[in-house]
C-alpha positions as CSV (number, residue, x, y, z in Angstrom):
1,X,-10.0,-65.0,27.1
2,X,-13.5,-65.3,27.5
3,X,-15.4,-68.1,28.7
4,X,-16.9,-69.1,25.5
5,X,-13.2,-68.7,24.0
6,X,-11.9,-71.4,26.9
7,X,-14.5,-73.4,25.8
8,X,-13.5,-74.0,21.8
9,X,-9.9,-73.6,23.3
10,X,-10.0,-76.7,25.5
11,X,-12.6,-78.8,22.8
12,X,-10.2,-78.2,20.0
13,X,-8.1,-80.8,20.5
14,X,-10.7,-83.4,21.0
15,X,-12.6,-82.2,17.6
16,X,-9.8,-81.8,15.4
17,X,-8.8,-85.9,15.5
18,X,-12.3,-86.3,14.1
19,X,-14.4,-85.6,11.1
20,X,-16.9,-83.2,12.4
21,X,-19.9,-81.5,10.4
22,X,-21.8,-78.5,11.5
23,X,-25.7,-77.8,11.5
24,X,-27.9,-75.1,11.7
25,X,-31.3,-75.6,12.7
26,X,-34.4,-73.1,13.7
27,X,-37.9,-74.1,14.5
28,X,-39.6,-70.1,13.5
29,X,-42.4,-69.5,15.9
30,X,-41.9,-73.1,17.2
31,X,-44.2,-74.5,14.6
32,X,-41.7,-76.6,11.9
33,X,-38.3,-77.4,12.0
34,X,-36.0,-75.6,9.2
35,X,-32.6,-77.3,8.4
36,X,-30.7,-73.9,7.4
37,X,-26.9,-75.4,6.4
38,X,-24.8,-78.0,7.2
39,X,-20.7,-77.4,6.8
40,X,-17.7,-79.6,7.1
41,X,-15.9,-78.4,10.2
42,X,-12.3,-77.5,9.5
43,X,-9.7,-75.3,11.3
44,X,-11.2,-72.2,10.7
45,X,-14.6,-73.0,11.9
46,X,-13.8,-74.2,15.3
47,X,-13.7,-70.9,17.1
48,X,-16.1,-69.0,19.5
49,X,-17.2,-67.2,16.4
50,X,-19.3,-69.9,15.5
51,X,-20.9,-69.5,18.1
52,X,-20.9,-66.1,18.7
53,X,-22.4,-65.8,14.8
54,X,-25.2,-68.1,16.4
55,X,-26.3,-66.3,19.2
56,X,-26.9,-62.9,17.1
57,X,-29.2,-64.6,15.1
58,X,-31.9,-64.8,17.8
59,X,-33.9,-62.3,16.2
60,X,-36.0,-64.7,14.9
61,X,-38.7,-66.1,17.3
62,X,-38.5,-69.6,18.3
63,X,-35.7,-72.2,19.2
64,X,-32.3,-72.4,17.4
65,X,-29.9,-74.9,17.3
66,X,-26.3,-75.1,16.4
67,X,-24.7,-78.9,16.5
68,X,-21.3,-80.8,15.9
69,X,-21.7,-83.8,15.0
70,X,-18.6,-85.8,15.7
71,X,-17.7,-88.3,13.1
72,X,-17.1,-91.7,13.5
73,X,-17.9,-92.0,16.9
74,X,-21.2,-90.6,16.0
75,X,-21.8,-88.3,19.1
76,X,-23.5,-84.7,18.9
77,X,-22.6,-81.5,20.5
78,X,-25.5,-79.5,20.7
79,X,-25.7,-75.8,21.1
80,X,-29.5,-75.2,21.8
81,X,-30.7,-71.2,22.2
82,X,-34.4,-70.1,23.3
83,X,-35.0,-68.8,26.8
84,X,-31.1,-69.0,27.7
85,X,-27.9,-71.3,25.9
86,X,-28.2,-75.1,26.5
87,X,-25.1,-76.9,26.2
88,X,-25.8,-80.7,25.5
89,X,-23.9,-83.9,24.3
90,X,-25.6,-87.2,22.6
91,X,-23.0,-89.9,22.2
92,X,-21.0,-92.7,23.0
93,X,-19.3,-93.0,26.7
94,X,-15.9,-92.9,25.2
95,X,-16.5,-89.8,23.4
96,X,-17.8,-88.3,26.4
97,X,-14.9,-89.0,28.4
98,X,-12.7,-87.2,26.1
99,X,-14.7,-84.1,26.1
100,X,-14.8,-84.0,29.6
101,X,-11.5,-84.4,30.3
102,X,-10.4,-82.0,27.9
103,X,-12.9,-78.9,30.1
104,X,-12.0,-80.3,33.1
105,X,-8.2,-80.1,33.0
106,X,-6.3,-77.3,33.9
């Protein structure tokens, strides 16, 4: 299993007791920000093919970026993709905690 595949792995419980949406976001040339899609997240779209799919998009020029945001507790996973993948999470302390527990156990 990759690392990116260990990633979704260990998440997946933490996702799946919530209502999650997906976006897609890309800012061409840096210059404006284009909202490209959001999705409900269900079963089948919690997989490192998301995110794979993402990262062969970087044709275009300028910053892209791939969120989950997290229902009701209303945090963001962010999935940010310009000079290297940022990994970032907006949200409540509570939700945080799950998340990290979740990467962090073995």
């Amino acid at each position: 299993m990759s690392h990116t595949e260990s990633f979704f792995e260990r998440l997946k419980p933490v996702v799946m007791r919530h209502e999650c949406f997906w976006f897609f976001v890309t800012m061409p040339e840096n210059e404006y920000i284009h909202l490209n899609w959001v999705a409900r997240m269900e079963k089948p779209t919690w997989a490192a093919d998301r995110l794979y799919a993402f990262q062969t998009i970087g044709s275009r020029a300028g910053v892209q970026t791939l969120g989950l945001i997290i229902g009701e507790q209303r945090g963001v996973l962010v999935f940010s993709l310009w000079e290297g993948l940022e990994i970032s999470f907006y949200g409540p302390e509570l939700l945080w905690h799950e998340i990290s527990s979740a990467l962090y156990s073995d």
